[in-house]
TIMI-982048 format. One record per residue (C-alpha): residue number from 1; residue in three letters; x, y, z. Coordinates in steps of 0.2 Angstrom, whole numbers, m for minus. Layout:
BEGIN
REC;k;r;u;v;w
REC;NUM;ALA;X;Y;Z .
...
# end
This chain:
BEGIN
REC;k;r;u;v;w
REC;1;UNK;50;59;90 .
REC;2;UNK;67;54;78 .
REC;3;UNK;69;39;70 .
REC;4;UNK;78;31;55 .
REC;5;UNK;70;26;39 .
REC;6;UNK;74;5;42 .
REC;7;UNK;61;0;25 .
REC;8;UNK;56;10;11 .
REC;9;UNK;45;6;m7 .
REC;10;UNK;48;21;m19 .
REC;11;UNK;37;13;m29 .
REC;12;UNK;21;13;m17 .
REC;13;UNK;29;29;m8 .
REC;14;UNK;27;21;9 .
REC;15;UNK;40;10;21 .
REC;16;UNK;45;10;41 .
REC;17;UNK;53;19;53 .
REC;18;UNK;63;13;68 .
REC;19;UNK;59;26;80 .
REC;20;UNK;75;30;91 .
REC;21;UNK;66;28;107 .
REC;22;UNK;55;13;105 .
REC;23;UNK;57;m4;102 .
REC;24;UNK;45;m7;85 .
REC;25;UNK;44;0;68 .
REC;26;UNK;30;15;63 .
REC;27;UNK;22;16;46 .
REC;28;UNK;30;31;36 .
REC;29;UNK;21;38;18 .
REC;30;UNK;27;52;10 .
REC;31;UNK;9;59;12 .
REC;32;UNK;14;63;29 .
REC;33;UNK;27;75;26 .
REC;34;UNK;23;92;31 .
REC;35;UNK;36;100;17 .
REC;36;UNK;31;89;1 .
REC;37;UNK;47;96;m9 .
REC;38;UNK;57;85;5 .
REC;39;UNK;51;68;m4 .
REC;40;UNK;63;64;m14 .
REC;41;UNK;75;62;1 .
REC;42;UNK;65;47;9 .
REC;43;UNK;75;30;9 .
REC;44;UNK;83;19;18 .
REC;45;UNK;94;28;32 .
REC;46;UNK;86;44;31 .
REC;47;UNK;83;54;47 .
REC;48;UNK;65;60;52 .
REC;49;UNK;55;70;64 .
REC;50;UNK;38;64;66 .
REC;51;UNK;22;63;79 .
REC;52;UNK;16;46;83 .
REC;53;UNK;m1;42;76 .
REC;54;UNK;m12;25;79 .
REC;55;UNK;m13;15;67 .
REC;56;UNK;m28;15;56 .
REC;57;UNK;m33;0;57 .
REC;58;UNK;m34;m13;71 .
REC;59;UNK;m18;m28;68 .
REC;60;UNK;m9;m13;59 .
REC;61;UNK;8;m5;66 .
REC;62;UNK;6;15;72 .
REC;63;UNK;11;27;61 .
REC;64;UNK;21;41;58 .
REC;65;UNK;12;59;56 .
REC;66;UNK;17;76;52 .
REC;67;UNK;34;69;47 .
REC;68;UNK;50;81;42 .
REC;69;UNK;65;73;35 .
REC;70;UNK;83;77;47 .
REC;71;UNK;99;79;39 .
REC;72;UNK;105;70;24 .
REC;73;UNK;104;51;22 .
REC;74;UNK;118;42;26 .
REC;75;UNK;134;38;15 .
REC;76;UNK;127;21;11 .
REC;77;UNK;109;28;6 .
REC;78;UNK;116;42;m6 .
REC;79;UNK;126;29;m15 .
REC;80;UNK;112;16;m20 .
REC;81;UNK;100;30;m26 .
REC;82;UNK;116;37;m36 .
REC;83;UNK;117;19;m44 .
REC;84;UNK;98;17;m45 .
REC;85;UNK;98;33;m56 .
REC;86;UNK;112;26;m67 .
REC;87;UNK;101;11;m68 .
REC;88;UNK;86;20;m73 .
REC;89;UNK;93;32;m85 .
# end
């Protein structure tokens, strides 16, 4: 399944994914990707590949598993991590 990154928490490592083909969010940590050197490219407007898991807990959204990040982040995304970093450093 593809989706795009809609939420994402760098701090807790975790946010949401709108899949392309269904109408509600899935759960996305970067414990889940299957090439852990991919993520620092997690954010809002990234691109991923991921199977569709339930969720862990009953009330909770599904989630994403076995996740592989598509392509580069759009325009958008690239820019506020480049002022983010500004910020930080």
């Amino acid at each position: 399944m593809i989706g795009t990154v809609v939420k994402w928490f760098e701090e807790n490592s975790f946010g949401f994914a709108k899949p392309d083909a269904l109408a509600f969010d899935v759960f996305v940590h970067s414990d889940f990707l299957v090439d852990q050197s991919e993520k620092a490219r997690l954010g809002v407007g990234q691109r991923i590949a991921f199977d569709l898991a339930p969720a862990v807990r009953k009330g909770l959204k599904p989630r994403a598993a076995r996740v592989a990040v598509v392509g580069a982040a759009s325009f958008e995304e690239q820019r506020s991590r480049s002022k983010a970093a500004r910020l930080k450093g």
